[in-house]
KOLVEXZA-303786 format. One record per atom (N, C-alpha, C): y, z negated, x negated; residue in one letter. Coordinates in steps of 0.2 Angstrom, whole numbers, padded with zeros to 4 digits, always signed. Each point is the difference from the previous one (the first is absolute). Layout:
% residues N
YZXA...
This chain:
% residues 347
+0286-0246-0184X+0005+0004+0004X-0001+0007-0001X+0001+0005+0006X-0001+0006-0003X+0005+0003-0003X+0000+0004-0003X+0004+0005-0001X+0006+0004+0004X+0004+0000-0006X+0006+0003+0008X-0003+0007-0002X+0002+0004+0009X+0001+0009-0003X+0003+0003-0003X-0001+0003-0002X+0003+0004-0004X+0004+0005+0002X+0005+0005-0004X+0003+0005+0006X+0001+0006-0007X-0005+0006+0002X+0000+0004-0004X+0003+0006+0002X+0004+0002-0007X+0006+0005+0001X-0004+0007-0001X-0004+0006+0001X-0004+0004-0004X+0003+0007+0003X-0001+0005-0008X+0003+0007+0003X-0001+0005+0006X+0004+0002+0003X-0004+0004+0005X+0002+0008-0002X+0002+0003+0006X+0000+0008-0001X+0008+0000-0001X+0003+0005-0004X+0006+0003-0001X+0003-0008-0002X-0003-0002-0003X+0004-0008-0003X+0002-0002+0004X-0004-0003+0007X+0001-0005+0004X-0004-0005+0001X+0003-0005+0000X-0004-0007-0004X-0005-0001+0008X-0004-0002-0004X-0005-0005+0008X-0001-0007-0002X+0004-0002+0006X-0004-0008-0002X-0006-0004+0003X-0004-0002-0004X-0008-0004+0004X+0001-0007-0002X-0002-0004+0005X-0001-0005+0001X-0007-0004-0001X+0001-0003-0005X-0008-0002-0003X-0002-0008+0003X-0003-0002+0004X+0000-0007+0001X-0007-0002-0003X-0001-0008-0003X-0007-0002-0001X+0000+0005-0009X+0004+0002-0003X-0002+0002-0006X-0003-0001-0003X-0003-0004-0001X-0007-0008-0005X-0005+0000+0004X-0002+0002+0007X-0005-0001+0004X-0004+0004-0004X-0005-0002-0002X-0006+0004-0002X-0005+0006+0004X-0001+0006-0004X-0002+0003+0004X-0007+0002-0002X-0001+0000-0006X-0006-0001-0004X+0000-0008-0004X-0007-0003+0003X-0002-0006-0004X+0000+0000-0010X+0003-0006-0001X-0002+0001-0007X-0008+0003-0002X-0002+0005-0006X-0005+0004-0002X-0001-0002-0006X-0004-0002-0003X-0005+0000-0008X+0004-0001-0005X+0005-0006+0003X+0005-0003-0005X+0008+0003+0000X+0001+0004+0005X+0006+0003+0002X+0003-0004+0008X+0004-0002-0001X+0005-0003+0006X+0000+0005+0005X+0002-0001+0005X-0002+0003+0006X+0007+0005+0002X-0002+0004+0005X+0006+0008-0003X+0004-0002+0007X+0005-0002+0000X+0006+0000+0005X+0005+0006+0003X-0002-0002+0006X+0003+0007+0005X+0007+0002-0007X+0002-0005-0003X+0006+0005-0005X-0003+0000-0005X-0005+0001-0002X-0002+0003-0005X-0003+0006+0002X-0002+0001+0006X-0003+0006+0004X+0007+0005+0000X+0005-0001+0000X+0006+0002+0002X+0004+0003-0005X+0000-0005-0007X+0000+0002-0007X-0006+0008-0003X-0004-0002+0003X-0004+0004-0003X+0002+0009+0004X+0000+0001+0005X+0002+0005+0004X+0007+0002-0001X+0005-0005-0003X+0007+0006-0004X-0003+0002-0006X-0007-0006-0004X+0000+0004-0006X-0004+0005+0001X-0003+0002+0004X-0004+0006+0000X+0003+0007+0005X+0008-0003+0004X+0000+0003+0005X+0000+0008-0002X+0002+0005-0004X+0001+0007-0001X-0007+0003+0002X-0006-0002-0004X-0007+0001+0002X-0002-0001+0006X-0002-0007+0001X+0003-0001+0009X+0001+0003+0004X+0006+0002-0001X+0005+0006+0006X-0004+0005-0002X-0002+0004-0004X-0001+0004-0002X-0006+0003+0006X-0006-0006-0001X-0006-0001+0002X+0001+0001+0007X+0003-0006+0002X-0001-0003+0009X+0007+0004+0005X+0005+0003-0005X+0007+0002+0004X+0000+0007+0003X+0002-0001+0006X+0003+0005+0004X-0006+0000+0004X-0007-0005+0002X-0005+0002+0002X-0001-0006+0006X-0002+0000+0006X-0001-0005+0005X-0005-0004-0005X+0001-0008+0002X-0004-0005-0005X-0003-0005+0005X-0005-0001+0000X-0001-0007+0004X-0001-0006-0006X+0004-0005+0004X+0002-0007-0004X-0008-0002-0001X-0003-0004-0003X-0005-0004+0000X+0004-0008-0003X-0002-0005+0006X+0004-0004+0001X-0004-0006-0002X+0003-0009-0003X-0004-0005+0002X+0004-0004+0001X-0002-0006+0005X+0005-0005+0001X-0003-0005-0003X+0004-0004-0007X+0000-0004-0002X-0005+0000-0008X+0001+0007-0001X-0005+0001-0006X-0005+0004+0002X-0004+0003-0008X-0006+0006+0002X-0005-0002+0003X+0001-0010+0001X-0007-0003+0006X+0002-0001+0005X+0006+0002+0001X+0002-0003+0008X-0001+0008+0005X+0003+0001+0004X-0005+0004+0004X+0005+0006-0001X-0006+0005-0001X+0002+0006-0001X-0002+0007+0008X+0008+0002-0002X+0000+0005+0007X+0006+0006-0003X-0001+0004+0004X+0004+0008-0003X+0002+0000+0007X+0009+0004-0004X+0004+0002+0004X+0002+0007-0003X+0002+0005+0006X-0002+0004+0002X+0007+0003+0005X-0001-0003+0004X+0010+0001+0003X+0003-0005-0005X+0007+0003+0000X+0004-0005-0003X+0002-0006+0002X-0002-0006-0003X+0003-0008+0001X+0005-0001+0005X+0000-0005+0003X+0007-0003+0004X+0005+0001-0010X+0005+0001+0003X+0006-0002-0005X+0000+0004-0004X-0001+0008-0001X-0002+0005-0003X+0007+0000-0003X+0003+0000-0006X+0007+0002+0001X+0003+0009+0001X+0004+0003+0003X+0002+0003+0003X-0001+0008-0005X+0001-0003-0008X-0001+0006-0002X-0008+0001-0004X-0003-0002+0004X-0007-0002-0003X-0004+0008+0005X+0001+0003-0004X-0004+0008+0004X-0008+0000+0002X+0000+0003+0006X-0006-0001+0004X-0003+0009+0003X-0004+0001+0000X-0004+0007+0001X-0005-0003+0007X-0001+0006+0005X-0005-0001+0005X-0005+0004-0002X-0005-0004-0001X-0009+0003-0002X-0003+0000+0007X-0006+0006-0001X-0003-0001+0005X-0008-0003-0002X-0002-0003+0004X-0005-0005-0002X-0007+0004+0003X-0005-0002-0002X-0008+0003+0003X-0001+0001+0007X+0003-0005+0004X+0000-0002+0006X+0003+0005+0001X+0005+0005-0001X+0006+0002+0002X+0005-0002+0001X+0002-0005+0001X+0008-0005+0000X+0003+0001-0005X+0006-0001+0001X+0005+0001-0004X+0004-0008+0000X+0002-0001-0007X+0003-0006-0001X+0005+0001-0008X+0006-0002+0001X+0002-0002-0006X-0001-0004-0007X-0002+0003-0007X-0003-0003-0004X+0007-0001-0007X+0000-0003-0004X+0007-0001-0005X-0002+0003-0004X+0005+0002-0005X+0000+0004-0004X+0004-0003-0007X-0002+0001-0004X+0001-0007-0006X+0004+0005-0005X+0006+0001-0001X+0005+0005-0001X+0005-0001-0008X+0000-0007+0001X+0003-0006-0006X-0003-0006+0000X+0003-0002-0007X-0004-0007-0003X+0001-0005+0006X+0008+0002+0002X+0001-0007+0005X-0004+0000+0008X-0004+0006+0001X-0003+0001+0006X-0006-0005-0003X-0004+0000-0006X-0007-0002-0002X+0003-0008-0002X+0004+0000-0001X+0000-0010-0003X+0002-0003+0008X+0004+0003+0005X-0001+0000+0007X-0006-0002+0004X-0005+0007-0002X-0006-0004+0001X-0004-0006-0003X+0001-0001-0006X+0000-0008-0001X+0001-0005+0001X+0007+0001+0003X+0002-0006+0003X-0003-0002+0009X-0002+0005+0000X-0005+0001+0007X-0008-0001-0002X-0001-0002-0006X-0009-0003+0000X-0003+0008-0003X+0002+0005-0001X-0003+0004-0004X-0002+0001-0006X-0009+0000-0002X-0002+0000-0008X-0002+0007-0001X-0002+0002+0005X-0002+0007-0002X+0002+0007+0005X+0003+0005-0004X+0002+0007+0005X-0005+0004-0001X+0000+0003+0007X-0005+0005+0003X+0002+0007+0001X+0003+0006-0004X+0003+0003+0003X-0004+0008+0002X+0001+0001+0005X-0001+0007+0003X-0001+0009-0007X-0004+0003+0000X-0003+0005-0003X+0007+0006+0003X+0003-0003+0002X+0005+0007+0004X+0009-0003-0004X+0005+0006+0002X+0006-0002+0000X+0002-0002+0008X+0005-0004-0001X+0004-0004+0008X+0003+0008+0001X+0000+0007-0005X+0002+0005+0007X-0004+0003+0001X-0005+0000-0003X-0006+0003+0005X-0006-0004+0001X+0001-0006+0003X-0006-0004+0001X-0006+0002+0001X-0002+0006+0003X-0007+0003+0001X-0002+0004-0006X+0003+0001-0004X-0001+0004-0007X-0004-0003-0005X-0005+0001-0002X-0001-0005-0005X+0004+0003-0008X+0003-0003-0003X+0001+0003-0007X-0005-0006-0006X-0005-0004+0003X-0003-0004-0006X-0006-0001+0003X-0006+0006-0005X-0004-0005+0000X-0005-0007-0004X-0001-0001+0004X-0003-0008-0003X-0008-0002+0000X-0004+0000-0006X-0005-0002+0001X-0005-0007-0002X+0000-0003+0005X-0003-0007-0004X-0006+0000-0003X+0000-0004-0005X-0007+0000-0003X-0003-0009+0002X-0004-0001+0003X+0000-0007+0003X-0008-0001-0002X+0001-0004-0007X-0009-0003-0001X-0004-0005+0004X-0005-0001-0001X-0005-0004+0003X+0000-0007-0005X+0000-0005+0003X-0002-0005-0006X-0002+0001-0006X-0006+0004-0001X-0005-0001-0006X+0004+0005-0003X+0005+0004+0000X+0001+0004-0003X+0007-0001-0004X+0000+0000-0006X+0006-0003-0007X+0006+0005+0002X+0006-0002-0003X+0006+0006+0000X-0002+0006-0004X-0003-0003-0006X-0001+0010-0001X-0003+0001+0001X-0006+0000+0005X-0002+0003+0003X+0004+0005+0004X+0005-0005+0004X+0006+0005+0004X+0004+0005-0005X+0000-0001-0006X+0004+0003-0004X-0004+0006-0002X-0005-0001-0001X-0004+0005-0001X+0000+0007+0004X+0000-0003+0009X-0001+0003+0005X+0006+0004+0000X+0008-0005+0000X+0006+0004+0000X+0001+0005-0005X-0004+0000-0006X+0001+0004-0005X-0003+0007+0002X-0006+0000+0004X-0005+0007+0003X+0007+0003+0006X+0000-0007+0004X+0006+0006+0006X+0006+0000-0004X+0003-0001-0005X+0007+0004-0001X-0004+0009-0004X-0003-0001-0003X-0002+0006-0002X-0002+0003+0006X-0002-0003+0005X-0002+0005+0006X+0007+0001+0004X+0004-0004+0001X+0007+0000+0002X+0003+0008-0004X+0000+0000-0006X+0003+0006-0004X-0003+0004+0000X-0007+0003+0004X-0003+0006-0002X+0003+0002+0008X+0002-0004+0004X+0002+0001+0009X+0007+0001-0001X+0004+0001-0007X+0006-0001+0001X+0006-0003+0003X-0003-0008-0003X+0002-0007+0001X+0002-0002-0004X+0007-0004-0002X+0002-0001-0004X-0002-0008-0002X-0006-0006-0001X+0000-0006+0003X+0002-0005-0004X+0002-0005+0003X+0003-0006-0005X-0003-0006+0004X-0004-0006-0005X-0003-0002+0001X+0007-0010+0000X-0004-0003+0005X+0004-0008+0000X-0006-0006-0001X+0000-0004-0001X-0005-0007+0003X+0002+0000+0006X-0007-0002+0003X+0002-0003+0009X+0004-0005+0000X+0001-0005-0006X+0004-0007+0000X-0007-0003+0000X-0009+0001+0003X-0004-0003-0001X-0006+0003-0002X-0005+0003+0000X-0007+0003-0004X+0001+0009-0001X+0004+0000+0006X+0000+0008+0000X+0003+0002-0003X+0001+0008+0002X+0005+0005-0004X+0004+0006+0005X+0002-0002+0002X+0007+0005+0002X+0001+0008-0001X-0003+0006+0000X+0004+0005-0002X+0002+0003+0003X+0008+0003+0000X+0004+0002+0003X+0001+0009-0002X+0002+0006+0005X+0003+0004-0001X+0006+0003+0004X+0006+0002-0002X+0005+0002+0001X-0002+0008+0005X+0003+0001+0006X-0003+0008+0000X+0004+0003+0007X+0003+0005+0002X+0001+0002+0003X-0001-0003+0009X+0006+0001+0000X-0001-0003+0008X-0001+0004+0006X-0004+0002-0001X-0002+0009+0003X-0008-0004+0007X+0000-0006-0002X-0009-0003+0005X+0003-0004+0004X-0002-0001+0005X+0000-0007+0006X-0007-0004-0005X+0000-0007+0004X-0006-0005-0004X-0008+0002+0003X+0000+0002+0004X-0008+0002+0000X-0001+0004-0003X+0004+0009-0003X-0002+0002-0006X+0001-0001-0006X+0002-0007-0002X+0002-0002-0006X-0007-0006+0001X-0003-0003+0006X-0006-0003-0002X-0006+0003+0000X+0000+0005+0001X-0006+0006-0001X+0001+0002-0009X+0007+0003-0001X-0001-0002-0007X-0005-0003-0006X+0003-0006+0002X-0003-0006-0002X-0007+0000+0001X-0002+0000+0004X-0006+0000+0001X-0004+0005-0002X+0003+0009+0000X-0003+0003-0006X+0000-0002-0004X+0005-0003-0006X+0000-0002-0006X-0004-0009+0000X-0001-0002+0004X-0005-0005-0002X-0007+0001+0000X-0002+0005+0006X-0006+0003-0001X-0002+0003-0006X+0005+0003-0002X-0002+0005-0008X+0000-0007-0007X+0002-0003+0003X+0001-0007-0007X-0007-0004+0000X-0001+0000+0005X-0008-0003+0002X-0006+0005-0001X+0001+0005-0001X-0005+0004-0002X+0002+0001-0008X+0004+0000-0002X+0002-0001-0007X-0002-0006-0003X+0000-0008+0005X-0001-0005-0003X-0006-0003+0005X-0004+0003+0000X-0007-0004+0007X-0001-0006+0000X-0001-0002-0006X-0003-0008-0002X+0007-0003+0000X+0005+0001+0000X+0007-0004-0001X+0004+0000+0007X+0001+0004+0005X+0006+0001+0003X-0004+0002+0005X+0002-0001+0006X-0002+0001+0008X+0005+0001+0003X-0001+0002+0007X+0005+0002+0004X-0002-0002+0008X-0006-0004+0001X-0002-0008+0004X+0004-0003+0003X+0001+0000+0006X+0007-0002+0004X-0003-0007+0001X-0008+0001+0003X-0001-0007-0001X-0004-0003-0004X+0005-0007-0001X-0002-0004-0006X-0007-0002-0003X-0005+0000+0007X-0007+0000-0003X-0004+0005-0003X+0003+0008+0001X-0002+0004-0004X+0003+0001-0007X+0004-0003+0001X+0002+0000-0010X+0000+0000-0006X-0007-0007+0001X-0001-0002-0004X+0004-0005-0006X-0003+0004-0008X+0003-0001-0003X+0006+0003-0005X+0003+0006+0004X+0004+0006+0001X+0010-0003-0001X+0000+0005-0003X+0009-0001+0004X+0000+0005+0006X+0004-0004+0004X+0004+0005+0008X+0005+0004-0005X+0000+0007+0004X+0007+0003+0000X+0001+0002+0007X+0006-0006+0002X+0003-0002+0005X+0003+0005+0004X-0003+0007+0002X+0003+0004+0004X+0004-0002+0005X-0001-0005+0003X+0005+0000+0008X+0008-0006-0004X-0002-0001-0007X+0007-0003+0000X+0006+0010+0000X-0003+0005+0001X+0003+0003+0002X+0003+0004+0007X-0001-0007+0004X+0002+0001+0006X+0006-0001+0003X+0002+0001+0005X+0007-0001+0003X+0000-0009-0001X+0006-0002+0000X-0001-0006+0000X-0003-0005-0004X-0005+0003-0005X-0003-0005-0004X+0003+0002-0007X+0002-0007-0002X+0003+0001-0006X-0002-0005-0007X+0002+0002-0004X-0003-0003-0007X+0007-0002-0004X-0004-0007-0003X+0009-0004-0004X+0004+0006-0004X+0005-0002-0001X+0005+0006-0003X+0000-0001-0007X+0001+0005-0004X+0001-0002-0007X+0005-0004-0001X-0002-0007-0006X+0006-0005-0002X+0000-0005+0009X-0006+0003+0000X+0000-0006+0009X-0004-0007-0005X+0002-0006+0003X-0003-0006-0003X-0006-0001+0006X-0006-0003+0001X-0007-0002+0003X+0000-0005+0001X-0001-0003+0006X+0000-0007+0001X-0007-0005-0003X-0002+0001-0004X-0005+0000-0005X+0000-0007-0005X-0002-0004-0002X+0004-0005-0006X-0001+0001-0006X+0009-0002-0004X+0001+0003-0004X+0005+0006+0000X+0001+0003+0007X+0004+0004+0002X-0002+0007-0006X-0005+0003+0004X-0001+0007-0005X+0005+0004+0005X+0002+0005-0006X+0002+0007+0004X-0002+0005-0001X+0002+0005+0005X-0006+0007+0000X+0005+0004-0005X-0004+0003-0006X+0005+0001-0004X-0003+0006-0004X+0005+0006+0002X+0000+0006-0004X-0002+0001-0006X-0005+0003-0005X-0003+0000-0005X+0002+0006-0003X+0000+0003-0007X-0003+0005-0003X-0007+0002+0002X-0003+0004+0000X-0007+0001-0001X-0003-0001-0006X+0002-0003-0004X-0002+0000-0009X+0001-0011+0003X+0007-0001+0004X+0000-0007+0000X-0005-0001+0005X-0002+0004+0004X-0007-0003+0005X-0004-0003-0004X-0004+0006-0005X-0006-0004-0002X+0002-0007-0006X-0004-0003+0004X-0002-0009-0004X+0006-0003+0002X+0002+0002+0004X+0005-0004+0004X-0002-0007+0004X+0002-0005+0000X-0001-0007+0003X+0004+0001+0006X+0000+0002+0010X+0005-0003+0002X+0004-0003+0003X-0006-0005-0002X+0006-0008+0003X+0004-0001-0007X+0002+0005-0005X+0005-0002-0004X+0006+0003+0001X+0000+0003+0007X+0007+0004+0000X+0002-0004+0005X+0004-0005+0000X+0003-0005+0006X+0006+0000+0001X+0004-0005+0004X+0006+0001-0001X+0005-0002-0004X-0003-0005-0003X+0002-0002-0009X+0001+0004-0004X-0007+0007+0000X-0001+0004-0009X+0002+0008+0005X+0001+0003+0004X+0002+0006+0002X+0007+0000-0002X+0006-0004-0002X+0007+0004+0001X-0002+0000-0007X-0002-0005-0003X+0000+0002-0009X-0006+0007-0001X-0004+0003+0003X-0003+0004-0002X+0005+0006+0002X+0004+0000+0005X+0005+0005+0001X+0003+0002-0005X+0005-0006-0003X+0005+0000-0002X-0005+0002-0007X-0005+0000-0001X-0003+0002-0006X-0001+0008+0000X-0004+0000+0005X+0000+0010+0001X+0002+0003+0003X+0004-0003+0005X+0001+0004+0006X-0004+0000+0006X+0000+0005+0004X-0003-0001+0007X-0005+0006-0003X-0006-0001+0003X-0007+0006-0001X+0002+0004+0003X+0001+0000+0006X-0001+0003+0006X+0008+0005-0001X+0005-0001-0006X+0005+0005-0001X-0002+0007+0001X+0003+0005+0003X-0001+0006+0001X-0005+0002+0008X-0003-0004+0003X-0004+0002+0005X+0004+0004+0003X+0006-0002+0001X+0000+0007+0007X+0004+0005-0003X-0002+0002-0005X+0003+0007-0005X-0004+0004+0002X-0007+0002+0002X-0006+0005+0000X-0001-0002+0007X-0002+0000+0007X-0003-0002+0004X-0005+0005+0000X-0007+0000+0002X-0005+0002+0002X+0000+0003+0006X-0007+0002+0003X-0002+0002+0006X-0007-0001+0000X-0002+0000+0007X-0004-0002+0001X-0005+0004+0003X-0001+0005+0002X-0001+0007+0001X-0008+0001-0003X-0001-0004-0008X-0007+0004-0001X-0004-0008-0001X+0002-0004+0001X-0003-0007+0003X-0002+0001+0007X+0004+0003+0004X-0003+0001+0008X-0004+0004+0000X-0002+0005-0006X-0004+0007-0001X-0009-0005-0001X+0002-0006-0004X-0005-0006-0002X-0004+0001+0007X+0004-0004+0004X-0001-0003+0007X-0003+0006+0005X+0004+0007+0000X-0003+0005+0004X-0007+0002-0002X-0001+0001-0007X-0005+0001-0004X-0008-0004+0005X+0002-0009-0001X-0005-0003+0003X-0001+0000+0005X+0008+0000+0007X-0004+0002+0005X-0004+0006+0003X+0000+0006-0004X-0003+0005+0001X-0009-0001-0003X+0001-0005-0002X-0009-0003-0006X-0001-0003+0006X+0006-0003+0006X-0007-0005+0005X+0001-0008-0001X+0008+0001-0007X+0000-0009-0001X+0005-0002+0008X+0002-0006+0001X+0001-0002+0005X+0007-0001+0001X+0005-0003+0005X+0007-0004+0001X-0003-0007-0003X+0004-0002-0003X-0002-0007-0002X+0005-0005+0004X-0004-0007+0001X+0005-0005+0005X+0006-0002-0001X+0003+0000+0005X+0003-0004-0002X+0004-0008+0003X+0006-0003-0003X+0001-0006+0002X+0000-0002+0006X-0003-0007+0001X-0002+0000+0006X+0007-0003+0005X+0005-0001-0002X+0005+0003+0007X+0003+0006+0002X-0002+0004-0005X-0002+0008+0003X-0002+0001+0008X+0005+0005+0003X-0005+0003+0006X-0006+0005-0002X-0005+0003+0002X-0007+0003-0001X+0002+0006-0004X+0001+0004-0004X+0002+0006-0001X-0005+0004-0001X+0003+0006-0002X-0005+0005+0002X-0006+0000-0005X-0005+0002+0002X-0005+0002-0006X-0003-0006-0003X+0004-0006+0002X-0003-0006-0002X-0006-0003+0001X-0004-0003-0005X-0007-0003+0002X+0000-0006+0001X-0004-0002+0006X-0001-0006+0002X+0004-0006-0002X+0003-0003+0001X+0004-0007-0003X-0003-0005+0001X-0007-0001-0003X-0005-0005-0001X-0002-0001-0004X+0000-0008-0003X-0004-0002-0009X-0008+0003+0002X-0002+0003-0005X-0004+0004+0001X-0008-0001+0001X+0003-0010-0003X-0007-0005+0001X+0000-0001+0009X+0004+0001+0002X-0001-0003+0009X+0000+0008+0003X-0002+0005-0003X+0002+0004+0004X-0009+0001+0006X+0002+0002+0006X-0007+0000+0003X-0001+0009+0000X-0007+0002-0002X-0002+0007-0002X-0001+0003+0006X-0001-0003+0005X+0001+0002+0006X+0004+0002+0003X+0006-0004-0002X+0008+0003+0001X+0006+0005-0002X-0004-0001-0007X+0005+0003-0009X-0008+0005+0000X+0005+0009-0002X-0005+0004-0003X+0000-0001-0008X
């Protein structure tokens, strides 16, 4: 017999209680893992008050897209994007504008009772937006992924994120490094909300360029995957309008339930991790606290990162592509895997 729901009482703003309503509480959302019992939407639910100050911290104030499954990590996964039928009333919402140019309403994850809400709506993982809901077009976060290649180990990745935070800090960037929740690395910087996302992806792709000429043999910046090799990506277009990466203290639809999980730069290296999951994260808190304390005391700018980028375009390097539900933008090269490309069409 299932479960009754549950009716959860949790604090809101100026000490006004919110209530959620949990149905299915025992339903499984993660399968049992490597001798651990399987992680139930209320243990998903427990784990998010215990981590909520970091959490809010991380994901609040910022448009979020849900990353949804119905019926668990295997059942079918879809992102929500406008807010759900049955939004409750105080559940705050921002209008972003999207690549197409359209405009739509996205939620804003504000309090603990907005994120266990999500929850109860099938949500394992939040996606939030590189801007604040008041100035949606601003970037104040840059984000760089580091995304390996099969043959290539985490320290390897650890290696890599060790070269770009040193590069990060000679650009004066202040950067703090997370797990992706799966083989990558994460590094974030705080920084003045002074760019739209095309100049904040230029950026990036300065500073990836320069980490690839720092790291040849290790790091690439191959948009397609056959050029790669045996490389790690740095993900320039996760710095796009609309594309987003899991929020720190976000759980991974993954087994085992890893989460993407803010580090020391001293606790990166030899770090395992699938050992930061939803089980060992609140006890690693309550041991040292949150890593990522202080980020937005210094923000950066981004001004000699894009000096990176001018730099190259004046050498003759090119716009790199981008994602393919993008309209055509400027200066872009051909949007063809480069093995079918015909030389009679492509210069």
């Amino acid at each position: 017999m299932a479960t009754d729901a549950l009716i959860l009482t949790l604090p809101g703003p100026e000490d006004v209680a919110r209530t959620v309503r949990l149905s299915s509480p025992d339903k499984a959302i993660w399968p049992a893992h490597d001798g651990n019992p399987a992680i139930t939407k209320k243990d998903l639910v427990d784990y998010l008050l215990a981590v909520a100050d970091p959490f809010l911290a991380a994901v609040g104030g910022r448009p979020v897209t849900l990353q949804r499954f119905r019926g668990g990590i295997s059942g079918e996964e879809f992102y929500s994007k406008n807010p759900p039928k049955g939004t409750p009333e105080w559940f705050r919402s921002v209008s972003c504008t999207y690549p197409s140019g359209r405009r739509h309403p996205q939620l804003v994850i504000d309090e603990i009772a907005s994120a266990v809400w999500a929850v109860q709506m099938s949500t394992v993982t939040f996606h939030p937006w590189p801007v604040r809901a008041e100035a949606p077009d601003l970037v104040d976060e840059v984000r760089i992924d580091l995304d390996p290649q099969p043959e290539r180990s985490f320290a390897d990745v650890v290696e890599a994120a060790g070269v770009l935070g040193e590069l990060m800090r000679e650009l004066g960037l202040q950067p703090w490094p997370k797990t992706s929740g799966n083989r990558g690395v994460h590094v974030y910087a705080r920084v003045q909300p002074t760019h739209e996302f095309l100049d904040v992806r230029h950026a990036v792709i300065g500073i990836a360029r320069e980490l690839e000429r720092r790291l040849p043999d290790l790091v690439t910046t191959q948009w397609w995957k056959e050029n790669r090799g045996e490389k790690i990506f740095v993900d320039f277009n996760q710095a796009n309008r609309d594309r987003t990466i899991a929020s720190a203290y976000s759980p991974r639809p993954l087994p085992g339930a890893p989460v993407s999980t803010p580090l020391s730069w001293e606790e990166l290296i030899g770090a395992d991790p699938a050992s930061f999951t939803i089980r060992t994260v609140p006890a690693l808190l309550r041991e040292r606290g949150d890593a990522w304390r202080g980020m937005d005391e210094a923000p950066g700018h981004i001004e000699k990162a894009l000096q990176l980028w001018e730099a190259d375009v004046q050498a003759g390097l090119p716009e790199l592509p981008f994602p393919p539900e993008y309209p055509k933008m400027p200066g872009e090269p051909p949007r063809v895997q480069p093995s079918k490309m015909n030389a009679k069409n492509w210069g």
